[in-house]
C-alpha positions in Angstrom: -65.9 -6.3 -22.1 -64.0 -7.3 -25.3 -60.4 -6.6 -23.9 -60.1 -8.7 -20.8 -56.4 -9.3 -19.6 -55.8 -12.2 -17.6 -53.1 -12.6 -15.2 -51.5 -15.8 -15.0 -49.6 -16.7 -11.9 -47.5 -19.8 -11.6 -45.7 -20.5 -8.4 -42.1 -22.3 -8.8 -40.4 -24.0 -6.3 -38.1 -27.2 -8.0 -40.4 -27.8 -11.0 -37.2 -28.5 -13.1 -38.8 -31.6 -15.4 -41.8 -29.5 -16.0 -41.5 -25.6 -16.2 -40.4 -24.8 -19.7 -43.8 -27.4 -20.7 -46.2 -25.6 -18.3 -45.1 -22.5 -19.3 -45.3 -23.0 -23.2 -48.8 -24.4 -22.6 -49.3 -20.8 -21.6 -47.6 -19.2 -24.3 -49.3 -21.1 -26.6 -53.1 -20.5 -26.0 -55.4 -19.0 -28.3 -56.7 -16.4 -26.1 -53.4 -14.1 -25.9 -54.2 -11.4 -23.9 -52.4 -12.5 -20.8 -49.3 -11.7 -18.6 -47.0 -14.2 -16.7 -46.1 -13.9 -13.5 -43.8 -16.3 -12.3 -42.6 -16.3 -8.2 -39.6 -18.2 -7.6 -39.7 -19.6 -4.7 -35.8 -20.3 -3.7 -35.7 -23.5 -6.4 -32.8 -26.0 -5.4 -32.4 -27.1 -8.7 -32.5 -25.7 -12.4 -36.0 -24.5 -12.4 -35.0 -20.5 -12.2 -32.3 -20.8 -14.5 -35.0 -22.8 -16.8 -37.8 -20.3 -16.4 -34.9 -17.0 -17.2 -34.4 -18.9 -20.5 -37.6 -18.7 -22.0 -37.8 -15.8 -23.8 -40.9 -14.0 -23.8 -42.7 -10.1 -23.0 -45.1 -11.9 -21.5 -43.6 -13.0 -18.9 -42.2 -11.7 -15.2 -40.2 -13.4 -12.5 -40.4 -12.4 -9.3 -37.8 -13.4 -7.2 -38.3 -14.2 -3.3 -35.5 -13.6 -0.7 -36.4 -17.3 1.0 -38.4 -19.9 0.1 -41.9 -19.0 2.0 -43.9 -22.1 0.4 -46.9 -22.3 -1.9 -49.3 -19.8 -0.2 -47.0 -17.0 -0.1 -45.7 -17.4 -3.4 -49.6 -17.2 -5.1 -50.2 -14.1 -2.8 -47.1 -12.4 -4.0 -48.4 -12.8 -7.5 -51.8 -12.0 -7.0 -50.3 -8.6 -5.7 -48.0 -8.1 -8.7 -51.1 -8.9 -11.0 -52.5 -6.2 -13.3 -55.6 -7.4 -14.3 -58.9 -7.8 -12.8 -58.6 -11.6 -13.2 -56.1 -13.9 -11.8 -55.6 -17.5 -13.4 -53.3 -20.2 -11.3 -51.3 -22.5 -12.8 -49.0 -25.3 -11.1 -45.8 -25.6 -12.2 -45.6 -29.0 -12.9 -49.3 -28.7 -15.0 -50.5 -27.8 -18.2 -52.9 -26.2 -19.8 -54.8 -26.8 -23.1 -54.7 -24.2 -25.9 -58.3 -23.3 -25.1 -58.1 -22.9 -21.7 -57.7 -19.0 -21.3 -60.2 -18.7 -24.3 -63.2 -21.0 -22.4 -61.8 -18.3 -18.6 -62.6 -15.3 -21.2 -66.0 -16.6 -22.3 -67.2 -17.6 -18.5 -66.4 -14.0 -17.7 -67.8 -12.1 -20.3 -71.0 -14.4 -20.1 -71.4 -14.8 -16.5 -71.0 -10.7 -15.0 -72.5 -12.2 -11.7 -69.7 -14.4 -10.9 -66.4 -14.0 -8.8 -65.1 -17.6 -9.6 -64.6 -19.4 -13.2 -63.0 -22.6 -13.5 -63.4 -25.6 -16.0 -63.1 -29.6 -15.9 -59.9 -31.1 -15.6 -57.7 -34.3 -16.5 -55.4 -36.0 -14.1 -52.1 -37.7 -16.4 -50.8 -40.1 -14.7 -47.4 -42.5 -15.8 -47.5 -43.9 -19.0 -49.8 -41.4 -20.5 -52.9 -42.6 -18.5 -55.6 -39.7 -18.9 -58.3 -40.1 -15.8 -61.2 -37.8 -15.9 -62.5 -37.4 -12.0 -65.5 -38.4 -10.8 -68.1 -35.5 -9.0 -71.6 -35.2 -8.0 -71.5 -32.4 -10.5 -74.8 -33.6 -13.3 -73.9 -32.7 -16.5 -76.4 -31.4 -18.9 -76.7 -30.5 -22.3 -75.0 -27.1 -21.3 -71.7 -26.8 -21.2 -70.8 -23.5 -19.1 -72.9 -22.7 -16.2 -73.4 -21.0 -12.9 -73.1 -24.2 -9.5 -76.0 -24.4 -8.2 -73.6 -25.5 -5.2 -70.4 -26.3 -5.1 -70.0 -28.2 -1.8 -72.6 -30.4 -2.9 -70.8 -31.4 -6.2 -67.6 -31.6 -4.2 -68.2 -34.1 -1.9 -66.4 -37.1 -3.9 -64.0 -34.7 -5.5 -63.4 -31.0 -6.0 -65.0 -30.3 -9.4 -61.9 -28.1 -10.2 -58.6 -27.6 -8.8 -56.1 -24.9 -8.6 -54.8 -25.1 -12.4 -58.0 -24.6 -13.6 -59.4 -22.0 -11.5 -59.6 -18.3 -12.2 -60.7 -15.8 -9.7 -61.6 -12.5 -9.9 -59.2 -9.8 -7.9 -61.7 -8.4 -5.8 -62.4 -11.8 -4.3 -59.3 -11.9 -2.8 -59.5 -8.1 -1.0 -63.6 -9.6 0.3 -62.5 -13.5 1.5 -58.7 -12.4 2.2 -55.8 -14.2 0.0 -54.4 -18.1 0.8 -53.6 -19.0 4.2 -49.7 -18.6 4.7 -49.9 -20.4 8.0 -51.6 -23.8 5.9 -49.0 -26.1 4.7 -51.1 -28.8 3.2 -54.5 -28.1 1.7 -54.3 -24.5 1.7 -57.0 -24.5 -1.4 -59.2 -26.3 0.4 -59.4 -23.4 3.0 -59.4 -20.9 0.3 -62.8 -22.6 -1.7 -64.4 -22.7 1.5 -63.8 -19.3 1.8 -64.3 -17.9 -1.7 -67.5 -20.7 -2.5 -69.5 -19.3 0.1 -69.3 -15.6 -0.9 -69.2 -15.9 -4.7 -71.2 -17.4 -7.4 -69.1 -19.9 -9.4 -69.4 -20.1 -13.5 -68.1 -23.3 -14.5 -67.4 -25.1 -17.6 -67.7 -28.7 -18.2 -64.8 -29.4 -20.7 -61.8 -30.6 -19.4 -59.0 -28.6 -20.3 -56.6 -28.4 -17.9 -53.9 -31.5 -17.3 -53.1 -32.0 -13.7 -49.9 -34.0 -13.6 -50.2 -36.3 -10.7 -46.7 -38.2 -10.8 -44.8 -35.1 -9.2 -43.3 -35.7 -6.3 -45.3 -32.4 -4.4 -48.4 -33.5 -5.1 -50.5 -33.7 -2.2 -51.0 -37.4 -2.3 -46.7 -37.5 -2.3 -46.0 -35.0 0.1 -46.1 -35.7 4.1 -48.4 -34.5 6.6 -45.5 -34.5 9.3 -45.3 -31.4 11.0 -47.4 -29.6 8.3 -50.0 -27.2 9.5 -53.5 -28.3 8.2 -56.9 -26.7 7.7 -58.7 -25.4 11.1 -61.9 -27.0 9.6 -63.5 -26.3 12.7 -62.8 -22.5 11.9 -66.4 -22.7 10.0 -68.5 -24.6 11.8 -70.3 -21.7 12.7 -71.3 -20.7 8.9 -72.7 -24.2 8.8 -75.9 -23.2 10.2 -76.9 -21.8 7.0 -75.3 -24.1 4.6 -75.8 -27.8 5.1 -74.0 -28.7 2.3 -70.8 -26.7 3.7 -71.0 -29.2 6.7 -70.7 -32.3 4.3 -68.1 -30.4 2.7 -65.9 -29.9 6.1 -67.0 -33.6 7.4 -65.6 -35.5 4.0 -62.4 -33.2 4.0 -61.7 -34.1 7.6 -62.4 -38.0 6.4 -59.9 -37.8 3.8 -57.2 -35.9 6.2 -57.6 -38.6 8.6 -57.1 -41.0 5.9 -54.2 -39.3 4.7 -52.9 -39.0 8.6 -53.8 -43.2 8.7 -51.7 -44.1 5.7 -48.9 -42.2 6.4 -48.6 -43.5 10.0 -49.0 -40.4 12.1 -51.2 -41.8 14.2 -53.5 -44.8 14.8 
């Protein structure tokens, strides 16, 4: 498997201050055999016009007819993808140059896998670089296969969308993100995807998650926004104890989230 192409989709809804740098991140890695997908999501602002101006082969825009939110938009690319193997990328986050190279290696060294993902950075304002903290024990090698990835979630996901790669079939087995979720759709899909698929995993950090954009999750409201039905997999508990921390800590830090935004007491 020397000539792996990996499709990159990158959703775009208002990313104006960040697309061209999220996208160049891409354009610049050292593993090159790639396409771009982006789906524009009915932007507001200059982020279409931005994303048309790059020039590039690489790269395709899809164009939706109304803005259909974050779920949709990945699903439409996923669709549009040619290759086997789909990597996400927010549009308001970067990538380091060896990203795609480390996603290659997982997948040509770890054939029993359906998920591939690495460590990640969160930049906050002022150029403050925090590495998150997981259960996840690190040992003297760097790419692996989780043992379980619920476990060494429990504190914090040990990746996140912009450093996740799936492969295609994953999707067509687990079904594609929740269009009905509006906040923590990829919560629903790990669920999902972590208890069918093995996960090879790399412990270098290199992707940037930018936290200071206004639609992060800790910005955005949880007013009228359709959550996770965590109770949805209770049932597949009964085999996985670790699943049930899993659901039990997310539900913790929803009500948190419901607490400190004042939706309810």
């Amino acid at each position: 498997m020397n000539n792996i192409l990996i499709s990159v989709i990158i959703p775009l809804y208002n990313k104006e201050h960040f697309i061209a740098k999220t996208v160049n991140s891409v354009l610049n890695q050292t593993f090159q055999d790639f396409e771009i997908i982006i789906v524009e999501d009915c932007s507001t602002d200059t982020s279409k016009s931005i994303a048309y101006s790059i020039v590039s082969d690489k790269i395709k825009i899809i164009e939706h007819e109304k803005n259909k939110g974050l779920s949709a938009a990945r699903n439409t690319g996923i669709k549009a993808a040619k290759s086997d193997y789909i990597a996400f990328l927010d549009a308001d986050d970067i990538w380091k140059e060896g990203f795609l190279e480390k996603i290659s290696s997982l997948i040509i060294n770890f054939p029993e896998a359906g998920l591939y993902a690495t460590n990640y950075i969160e930049q906050y304002p002022n150029n403050v670089f925090i590495k998150p903290v997981s259960n996840l024990k690190k040992n003297k090698i760097t790419d692996v296969i989780i043992a379980d990835f619920f476990e060494s979630s429990l504190s914090q996901n040990i990746y996140y969308p912009s450093s996740l790669c799936v492969k295609k079939e994953v999707f067509e087995e687990v079904g594609y993100y929740d269009i009905n979720i509006k906040f923590g759709e990829d919560i629903d899909f790990n669920i999902r995807a972590n208890s069918q698929y093995k996960l090879a995993y790399s412990f270098e950090a290199l992707s940037i998650n930018i936290m200071y954009s206004d639609s992060k999750m800790t910005h955005s409201s949880l007013k009228d926004k359709p959550i996770t039905n965590f109770n949805k997999y209770e049932p597949w508990t009964k085999k996985n104890i670790s699943l049930k921390k899993y659901l039990d800590f997310n539900r913790y830090i929803m009500t948190n989230n419901y607490k400190k935004q004042k939706l309810y007491d």
